[in-house]
N, C-alpha and C positions, 0 to 999 in steps of 0.2 A: 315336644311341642307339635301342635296338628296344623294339617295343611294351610287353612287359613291365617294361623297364627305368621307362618311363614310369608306369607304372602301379603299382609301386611307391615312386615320386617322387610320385607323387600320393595315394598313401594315406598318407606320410608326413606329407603339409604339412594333408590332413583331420584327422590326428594333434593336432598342433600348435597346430591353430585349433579343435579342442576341448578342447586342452589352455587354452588363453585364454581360452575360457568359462568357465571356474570363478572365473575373477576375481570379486569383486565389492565393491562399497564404498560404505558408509553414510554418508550425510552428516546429519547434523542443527543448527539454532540455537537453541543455550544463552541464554535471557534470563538468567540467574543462573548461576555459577557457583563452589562452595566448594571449599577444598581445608581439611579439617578444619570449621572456622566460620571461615574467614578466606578474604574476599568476595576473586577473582581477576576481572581485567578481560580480552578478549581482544582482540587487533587484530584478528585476521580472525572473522568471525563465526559461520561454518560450521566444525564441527566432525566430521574423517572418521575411520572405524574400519572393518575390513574387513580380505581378507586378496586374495595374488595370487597369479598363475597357480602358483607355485612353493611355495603353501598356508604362503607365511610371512604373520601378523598383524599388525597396527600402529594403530598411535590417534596421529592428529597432530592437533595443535592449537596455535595462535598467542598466542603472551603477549604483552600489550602493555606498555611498561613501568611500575615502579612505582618514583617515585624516592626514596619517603618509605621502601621495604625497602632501593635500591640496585639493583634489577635491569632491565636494559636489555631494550627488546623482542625474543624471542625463539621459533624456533620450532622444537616438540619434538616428536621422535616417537620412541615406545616400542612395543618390539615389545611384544605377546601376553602372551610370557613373564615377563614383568614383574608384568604382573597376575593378582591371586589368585583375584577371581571377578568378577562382573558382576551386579548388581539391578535390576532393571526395577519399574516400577512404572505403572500406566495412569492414564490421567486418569479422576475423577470428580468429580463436579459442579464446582467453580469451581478444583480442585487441576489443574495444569499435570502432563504427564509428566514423569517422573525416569528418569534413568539413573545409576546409581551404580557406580563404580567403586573397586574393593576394592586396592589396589598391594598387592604384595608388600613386603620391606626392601628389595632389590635396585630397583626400580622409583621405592622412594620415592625412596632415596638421588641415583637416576637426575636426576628431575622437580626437588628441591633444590641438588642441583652446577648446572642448566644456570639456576636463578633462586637468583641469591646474597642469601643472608640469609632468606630466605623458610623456613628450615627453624627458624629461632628463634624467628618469627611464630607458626608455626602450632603445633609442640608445647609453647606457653607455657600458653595453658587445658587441654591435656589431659597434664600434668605425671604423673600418678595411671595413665593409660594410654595412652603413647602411640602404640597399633595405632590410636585413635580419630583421630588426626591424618592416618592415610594411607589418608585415603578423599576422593576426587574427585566431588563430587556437580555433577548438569548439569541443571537446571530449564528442561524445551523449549518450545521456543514456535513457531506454524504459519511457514510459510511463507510463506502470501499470504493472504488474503481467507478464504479456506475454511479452518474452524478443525479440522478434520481431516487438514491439510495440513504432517504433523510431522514425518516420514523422509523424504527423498531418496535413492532409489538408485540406483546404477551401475551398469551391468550389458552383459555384451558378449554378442551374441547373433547369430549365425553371422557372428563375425567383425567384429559393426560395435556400436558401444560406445553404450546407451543407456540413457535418464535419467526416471524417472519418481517421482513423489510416492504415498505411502503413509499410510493413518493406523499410529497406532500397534500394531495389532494384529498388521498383517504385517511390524512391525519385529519383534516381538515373535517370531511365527514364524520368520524370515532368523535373529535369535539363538541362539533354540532349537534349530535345526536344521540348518542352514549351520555358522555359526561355533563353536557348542560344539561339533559333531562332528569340525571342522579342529582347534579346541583341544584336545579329547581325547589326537586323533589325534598331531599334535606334541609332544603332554607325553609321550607313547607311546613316541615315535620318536628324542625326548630323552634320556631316561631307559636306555632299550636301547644309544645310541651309548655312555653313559657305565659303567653297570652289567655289561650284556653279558646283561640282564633283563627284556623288557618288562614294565614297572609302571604300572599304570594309578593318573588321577588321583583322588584319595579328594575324594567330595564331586561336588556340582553347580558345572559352570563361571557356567554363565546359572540365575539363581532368579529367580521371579515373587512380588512382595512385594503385599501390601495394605494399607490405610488403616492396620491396626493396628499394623503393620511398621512405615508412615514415620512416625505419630507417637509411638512408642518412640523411634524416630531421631533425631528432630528432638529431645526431648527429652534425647537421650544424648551430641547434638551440641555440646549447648548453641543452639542455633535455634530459631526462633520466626517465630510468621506475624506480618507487620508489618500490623497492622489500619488504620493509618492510608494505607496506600494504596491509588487508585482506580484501578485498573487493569482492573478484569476481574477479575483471575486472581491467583493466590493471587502476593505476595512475600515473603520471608523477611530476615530481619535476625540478627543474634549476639545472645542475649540475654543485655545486660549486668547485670543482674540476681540472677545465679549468685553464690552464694555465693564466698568465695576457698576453701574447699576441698570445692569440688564434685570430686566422687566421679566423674569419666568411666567406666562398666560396662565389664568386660571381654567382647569376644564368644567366645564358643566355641563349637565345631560340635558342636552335640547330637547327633548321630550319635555321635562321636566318643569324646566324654568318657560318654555310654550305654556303649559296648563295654569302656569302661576305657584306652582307647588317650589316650597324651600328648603327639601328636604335634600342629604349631601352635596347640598350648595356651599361652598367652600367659600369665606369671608376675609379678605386681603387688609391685614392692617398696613401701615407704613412700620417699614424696619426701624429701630432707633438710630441707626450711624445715617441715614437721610435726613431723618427731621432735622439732628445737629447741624448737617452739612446746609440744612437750608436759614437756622438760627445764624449761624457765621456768617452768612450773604447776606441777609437781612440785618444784621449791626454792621458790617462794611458798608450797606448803603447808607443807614441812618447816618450812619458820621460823615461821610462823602456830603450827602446833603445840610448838613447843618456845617460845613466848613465851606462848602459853595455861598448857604445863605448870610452866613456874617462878613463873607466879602464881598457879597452885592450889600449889605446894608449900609457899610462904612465906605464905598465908593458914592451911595447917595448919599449921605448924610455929610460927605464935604461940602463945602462953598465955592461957589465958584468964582473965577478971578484971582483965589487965592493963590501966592505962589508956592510951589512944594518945597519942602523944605527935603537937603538931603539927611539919610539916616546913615547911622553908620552901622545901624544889626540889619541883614539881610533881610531882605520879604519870608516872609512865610510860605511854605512852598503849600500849594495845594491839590490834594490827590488826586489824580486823575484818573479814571476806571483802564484799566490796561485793556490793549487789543485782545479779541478773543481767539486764541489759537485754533485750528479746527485737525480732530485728530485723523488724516485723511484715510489711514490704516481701518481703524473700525468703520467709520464715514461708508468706504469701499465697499464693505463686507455685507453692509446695509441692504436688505431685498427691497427689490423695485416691487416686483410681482412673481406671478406663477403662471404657465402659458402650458398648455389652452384652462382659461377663464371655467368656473365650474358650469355646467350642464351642456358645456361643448365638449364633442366627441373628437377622440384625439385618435392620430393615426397607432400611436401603440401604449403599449403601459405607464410610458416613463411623460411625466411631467417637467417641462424647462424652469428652473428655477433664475433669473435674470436680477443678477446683484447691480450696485452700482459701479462698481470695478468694471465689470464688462462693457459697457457704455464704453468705456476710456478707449477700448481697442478699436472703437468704429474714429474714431481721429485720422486725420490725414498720412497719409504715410506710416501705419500702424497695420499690424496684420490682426484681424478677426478670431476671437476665439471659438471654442466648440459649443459655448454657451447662444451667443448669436448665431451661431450659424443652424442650433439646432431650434431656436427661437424660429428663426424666416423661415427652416423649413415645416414646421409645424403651421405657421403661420398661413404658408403657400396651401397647405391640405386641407386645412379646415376654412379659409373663405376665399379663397380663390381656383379650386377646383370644384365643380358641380357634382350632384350627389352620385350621381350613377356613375362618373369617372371614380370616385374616389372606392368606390366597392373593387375597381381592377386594379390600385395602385399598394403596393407594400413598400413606407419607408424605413431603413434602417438607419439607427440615432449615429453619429457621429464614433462610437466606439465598438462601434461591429468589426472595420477591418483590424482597428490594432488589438482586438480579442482574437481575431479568428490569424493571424501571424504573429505572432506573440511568440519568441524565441528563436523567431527562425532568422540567421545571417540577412541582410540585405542584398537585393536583387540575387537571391540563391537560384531565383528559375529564368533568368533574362536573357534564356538561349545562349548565353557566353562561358556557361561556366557549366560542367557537368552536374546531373541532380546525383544528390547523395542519398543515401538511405536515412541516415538520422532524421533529417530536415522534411523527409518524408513522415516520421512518425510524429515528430512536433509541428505538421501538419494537420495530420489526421487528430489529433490532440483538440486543436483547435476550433480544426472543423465540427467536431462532435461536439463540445464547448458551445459554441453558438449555433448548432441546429435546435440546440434545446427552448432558442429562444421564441421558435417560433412551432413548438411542436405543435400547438393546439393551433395550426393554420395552413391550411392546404395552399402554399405557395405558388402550388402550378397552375391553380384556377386564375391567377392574376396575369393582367397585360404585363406591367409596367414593376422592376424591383428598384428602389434605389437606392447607391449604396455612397455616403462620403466618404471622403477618404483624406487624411491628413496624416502626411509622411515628412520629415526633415522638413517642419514649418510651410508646409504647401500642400495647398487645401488642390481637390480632385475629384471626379465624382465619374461612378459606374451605373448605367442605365442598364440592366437586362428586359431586355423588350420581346416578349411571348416568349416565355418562361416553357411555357407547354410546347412549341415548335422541338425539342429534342426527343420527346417522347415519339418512339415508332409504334405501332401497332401493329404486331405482327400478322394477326389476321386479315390484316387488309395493306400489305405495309407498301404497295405501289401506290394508293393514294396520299398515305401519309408522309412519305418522300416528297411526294411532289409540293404538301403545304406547307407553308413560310415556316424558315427555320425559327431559331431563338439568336439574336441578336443582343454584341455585349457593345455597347457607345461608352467608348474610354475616353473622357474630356479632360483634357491635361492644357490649362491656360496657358503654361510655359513649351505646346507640342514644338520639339524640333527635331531632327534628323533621325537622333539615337532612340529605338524602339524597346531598350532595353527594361525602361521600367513598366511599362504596357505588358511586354511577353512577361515580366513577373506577378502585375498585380491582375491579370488578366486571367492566368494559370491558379493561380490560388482561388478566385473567385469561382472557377472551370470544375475547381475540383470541390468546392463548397455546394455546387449545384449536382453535381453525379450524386454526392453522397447522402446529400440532400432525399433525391430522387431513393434512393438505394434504402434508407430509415422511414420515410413517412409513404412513397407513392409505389413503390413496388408492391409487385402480386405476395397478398398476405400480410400486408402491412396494413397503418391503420388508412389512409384515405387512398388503396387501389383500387381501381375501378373495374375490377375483376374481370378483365381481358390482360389477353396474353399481350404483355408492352413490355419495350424494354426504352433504357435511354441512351440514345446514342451521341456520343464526344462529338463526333466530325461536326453533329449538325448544331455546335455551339460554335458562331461566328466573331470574333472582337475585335471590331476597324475604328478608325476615328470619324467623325463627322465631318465631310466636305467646308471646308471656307469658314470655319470656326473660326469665334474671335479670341483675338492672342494678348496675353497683356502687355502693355507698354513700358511696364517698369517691374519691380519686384516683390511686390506687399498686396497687390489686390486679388490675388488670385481666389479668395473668397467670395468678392463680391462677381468675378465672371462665373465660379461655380454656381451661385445662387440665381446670374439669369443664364444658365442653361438650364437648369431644374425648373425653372418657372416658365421656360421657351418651350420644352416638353409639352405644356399644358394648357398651358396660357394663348395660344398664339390667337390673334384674330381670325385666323383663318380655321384652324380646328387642330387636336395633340396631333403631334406625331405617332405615327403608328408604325407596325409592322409592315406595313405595304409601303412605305416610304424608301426600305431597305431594301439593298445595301446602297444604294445612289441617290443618297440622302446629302441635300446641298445646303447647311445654315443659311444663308444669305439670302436663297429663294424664301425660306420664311421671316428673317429680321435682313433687311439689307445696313440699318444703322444701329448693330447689335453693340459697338463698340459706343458709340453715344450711351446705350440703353445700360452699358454697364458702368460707365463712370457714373450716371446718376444713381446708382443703388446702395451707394455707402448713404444719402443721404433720405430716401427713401426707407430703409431699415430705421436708420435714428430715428425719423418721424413716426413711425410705427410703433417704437418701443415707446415714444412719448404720449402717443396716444392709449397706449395698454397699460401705461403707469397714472397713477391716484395723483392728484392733488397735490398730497402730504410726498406722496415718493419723486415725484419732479421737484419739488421744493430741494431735495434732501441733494437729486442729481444739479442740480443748480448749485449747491453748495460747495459739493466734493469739486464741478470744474473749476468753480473760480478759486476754489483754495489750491487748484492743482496747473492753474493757469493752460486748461485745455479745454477741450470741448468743442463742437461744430456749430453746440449756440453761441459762440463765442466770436464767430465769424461778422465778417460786413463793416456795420456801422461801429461792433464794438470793436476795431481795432482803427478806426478814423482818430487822431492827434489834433493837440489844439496849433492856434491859427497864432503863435506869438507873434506875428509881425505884422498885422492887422493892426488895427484902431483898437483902442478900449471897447468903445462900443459894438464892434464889430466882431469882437473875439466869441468863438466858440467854446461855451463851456464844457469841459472836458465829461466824458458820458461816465458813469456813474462804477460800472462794471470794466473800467480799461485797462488794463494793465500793460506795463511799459514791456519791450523787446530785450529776449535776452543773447543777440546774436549781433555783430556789427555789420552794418550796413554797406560799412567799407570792404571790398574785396584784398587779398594778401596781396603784396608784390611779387609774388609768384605762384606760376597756376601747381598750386597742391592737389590740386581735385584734375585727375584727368577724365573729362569728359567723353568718349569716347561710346559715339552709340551702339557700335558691334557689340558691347557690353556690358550698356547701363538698360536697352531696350529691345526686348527679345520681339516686339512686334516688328522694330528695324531689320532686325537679324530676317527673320522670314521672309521679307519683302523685299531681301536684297538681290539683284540680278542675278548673279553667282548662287544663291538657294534655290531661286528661281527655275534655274538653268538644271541643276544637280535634280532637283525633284523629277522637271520634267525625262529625266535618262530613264526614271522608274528604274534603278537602283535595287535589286532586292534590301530590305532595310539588314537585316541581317550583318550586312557586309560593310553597312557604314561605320566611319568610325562615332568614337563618345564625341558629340559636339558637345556638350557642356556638361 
């Protein structure tokens, strides 16, 4: 063979082995996996998608078997074509990545023939629509030790086939840009073999979804996060709960049905077991009224004067429509709304979902859940701070501290009890856990971090106020000493003597900011500022704020959390700052902070009333008077009629009243010992004797546990 011959033998096989480069294939592990809400288990655990040299697509993945459906383990792989689009969704704070996959009919039918019986399984809840059942949802989880360790890809590179881990970002990219454009491409090249047309495909193959997205989802799924599990990271369950004729939404592509186009527009018949259900209701009234109307006719058609004659066969009884029970369990479950409202900007990823159950907790003498509380603080950030304050402020949601201590003993750092090493590593566990939530956010640029905190049913909340004051700069570090440190405001409703739980949540907090500092703003990381800094402990300070108001009993401690967070910001005079500290006095800013806070239970209620539809107040209306609770429920609706009045005088009883279920009479002996030293810890404080003991200035250290 002569030179040339050679050398295009050789340009052909460089051909070739660039043509093999384009392979590539995504591997990821599904901790959860749904098809509709009906939980699949997998044998192999790795789950691959990706396309090959020949730009055909595919998703294989391994069933293990399940023998309570019938179906033996099995393993399936479906091309591209099958599927209708693909949802991504990123991790934020304790929520796992999602990939969601949309099947076509063809696709599903596919995934159902090769797992027998599994297709009865799963469009049995979504009877109303079943597009809702042919969606495969994958809830990822890392790979190894480093929790950014959630793609695996494959990848051949001159020739020789290599294997690297990604966070999910550049999975996200590989999707976007790799595989939708091979997918395009093939629906292209598809469509043309059979029409003799190239027709491109209508719509986004890969979409990017957020918070708001997957909890529509979840809810339209029928799914639900299972609270009661300790894992880290978010788990989901079917919520059994659902009504039996919950409504599954149909999806349609807003583009689409905007232009007026009908094409995989999805058509909702009624199920048969409804219509019957509504045939039965409809002959129970027909007969109800036609046994009402024959005895109005034969009541007029007597004579009058005449005397009745007795009968010796009873009256006839006639039906009466029974009371309608309300079932206040589903009722409950029922969404008001979703906060913040769409094309308002929200302080972080996560969206408040605000059921009608939670309503119930803002009741008198009832403690506040993390749903309200994370409700008012959204609330406070987005229309009651101004724009420029809210670029220095970072909230975190309600479940940051019980992520970020999450197995560690109680009060393990309360200065009383020596630190252990363990409790040190399921620290730092933690800490790195929830740094991640805010990796893509340079912390230290912010005035203001806030953090609630709800421990042994009592709500708290930590201020770090100039986040930046611990950074030294060593090149100049005489000036940097001298500017305002970083300041931690520990507002404890219930503060008394004992410092103990302050030195512990104070200390964890302490060490969520070094480490903090140490991953994202140290020299060489990503947001250093490329001077020699370091961060220095001493110059994190954590005191309480002067002449705080105290609660007066034991349940409200939510709503005084929520007016110090809104006292921060809010004030008429202007926020509190760093210059404030450390001889920082509440009182100079609220002198009747205790007023301001008994009215915030009902300030909240009116806020969620106003943020709720219509249709959703009707529904909260409902659930209280079936549950004989509620704040609307107060005033005139608990006024009694006037029996002892004239006839004509009498008040008639209001409409919504419902009788007391408690006697009015007190016992013959006092069971209830009243005693303010410890039904009201605002007494306890203002007692002469605390009074006196404070002023000794005591190091706290050395007090004993007052309560």
């Amino acid at each position: 063979m002569d030179q040339p011959d050679n050398q295009d033998a050789l340009i052909k096989i460089k051909e070739q082995i660039r043509k093999q480069d384009k392979s590539i294939k995504i591997s990821f592990l599904p901790n959860q996996v749904f098809l509709g809400n009906h939980a699949l288990k997998l044998a192999a655990p790795e789950v691959s998608m990706g396309f090959d040299s020949r730009n055909k697509l595919y998703l294989r993945l391994s069933f293990a078997a399940d023998p309570s459906i019938g179906y033996k383990q099995v393993v399936v792989a479906l091309s591209l074509a099958f599927i209708d689009r693909i949802s991504l969704m990123d991790e934020h704070q304790d929520f796992s990545p999602v990939i969601i996959i949309h099947f076509n009919n063809n696709g599903f039918e596919k995934l159902c023939y090769r797992l027998t019986g599994l297709k009865e399984v799963v469009e049995g809840p979504h009877k109303r629509n079943k597009n809702s059942a042919k969606t495969l949802i994958f809830v990822l989880t890392p790979f190894n030790a480093d929790p950014d360790s959630v793609v695996k890809v494959n990848y051949a590179d001159k020739n020789e086939m290599k294997e690297k881990i990604f966070e999910f970002d550049v999975a996200k990219s590989i999707f976007q840009n790799e595989i939708a454009s091979v997918w395009s491409q093939y629906f292209v090249e598809k469509v043309a073999r059979h029409r003799e047309t190239p027709v491109s495909k209508n719509g986004s193959d890969v979409q990017i979804v957020d918070s708001r997205f997957w909890n529509n989802f979840l809810g339209d799924m029928g799914l639900i996060r299972d609270k009661t599990a300790d894992a880290g990271y978010a788990i989901y369950k079917k919520n059994n709960t659902l009504p039996k004729n919950h409504k599954m939404p149909i999806h349609v592509n807003s583009e689409e049905y905007s232009k007026g186009k009908s094409a995989r527009i999805p058509t909702e018949k009624p199920h048969p077991e409804a219509v019957t259900d509504v045939k039965k209701i409809n002959k129970k009234r027909k007969l109800l009224e036609n046994d009402i109307h024959k005895e109005d006719k034969a009541l007029s058609s007597s004579k009058k004067n005449v005397p009745r004659r007795e009968s010796t066969t009873p009256p006839t009884s006639v039906s009466v429509r029974e009371k309608r029970t309300v079932d206040t369990i589903t009722l409950g479950n029922e969404r008001l709304f979703q906060f913040p409202p769409a094309g308002v900007e929200s302080p972080g990823k996560d969206h408040i979902t605000v059921e009608v159950k939670d309503v119930r907790t803002l009741d008198r003498k009832e403690f506040i859940n993390d749903n309200v509380m994370g409700f008012m603080l959204t609330y406070i950030w987005c229309y009651m701070i101004d724009e420029e304050l809210k670029k220095k402020v970072h909230m975190y949601n309600t479940f940051f501290y019980s992520n970020l201590t999450k197995g560690l003993p109680p009060l393990c750092y309360s200065q009383r009890k020596p630190i252990i090493a363990d409790n040190e590593i399921i620290l730092k566990g933690g800490i790195q856990r929830c740094a991640r939530w805010t990796r893509s956010t340079d912390l230290f640029t912010k005035d203001y971090i806030i953090i609630p905190i709800n421990e042994d049913l009592h709500w708290m909340v930590i201020a770090i106020i100039n986040p930046a004051g611990a950074i030294v700069d060593m090149s100049d570090e005489e000036n940097s000493r001298n500017a305002p440190k970083t300041y931690m405001l520990f507002f404890d409703p219930l503060s008394g003597l004992d410092p103990s739980r302050r030195n512990h949540m104070c200390y964890c907090v302490k060490k969520f900011v070094l480490e903090l500092y140490a991953s994202t703003k140290a020299p060489g990381k990503k947001f250093a500022s490329g001077k020699q800094e370091v961060c220095d402990e001493t110059r994190i300070i954590d005191l309480r704020p002067n002449n705080a108001p105290i609660q007066d009993n034991f349940y409200d401690c939510g709503l005084y959390v929520l007016h110090f967070v809104e006292g921060l910001f809010c004030s008429p005079k202007r926020p509190v700052t760093v210059n404030d500290l450390p001889e920082f006095d509440w009182s100079e800013f609220y002198p009747e902070a205790h007023k301001m806070c008994d009215v915030m239970r009902d300030k909240v209620y009116n806020l969620i009333l106003g943020q709720s539809s219509k249709l959703a107040r009707s529904r909260l209306s409902l659930f209280e008077k079936a549950c004989k609770v509620g704040l609307s429920r107060e005033g005139k609706l608990r006024k009694s009629r006037r029996h002892s009045a004239a006839d004509h005088r009498r008040i008639p009883r209001h409409e919504d009243h419902y009788p007391r279920h408690f006697s009015l009479n007190p016992p013959n002996r006092n069971v209830i010992v009243d005693d303010p030293t410890f039904t009201n810890p605002r007494a306890l404080a203002l007692m002469p004797l605390t009074q006196r003991v404070r002023s000794l200035r005591i190091p706290e250290e050395n007090f004993p546990i007052a309560y």
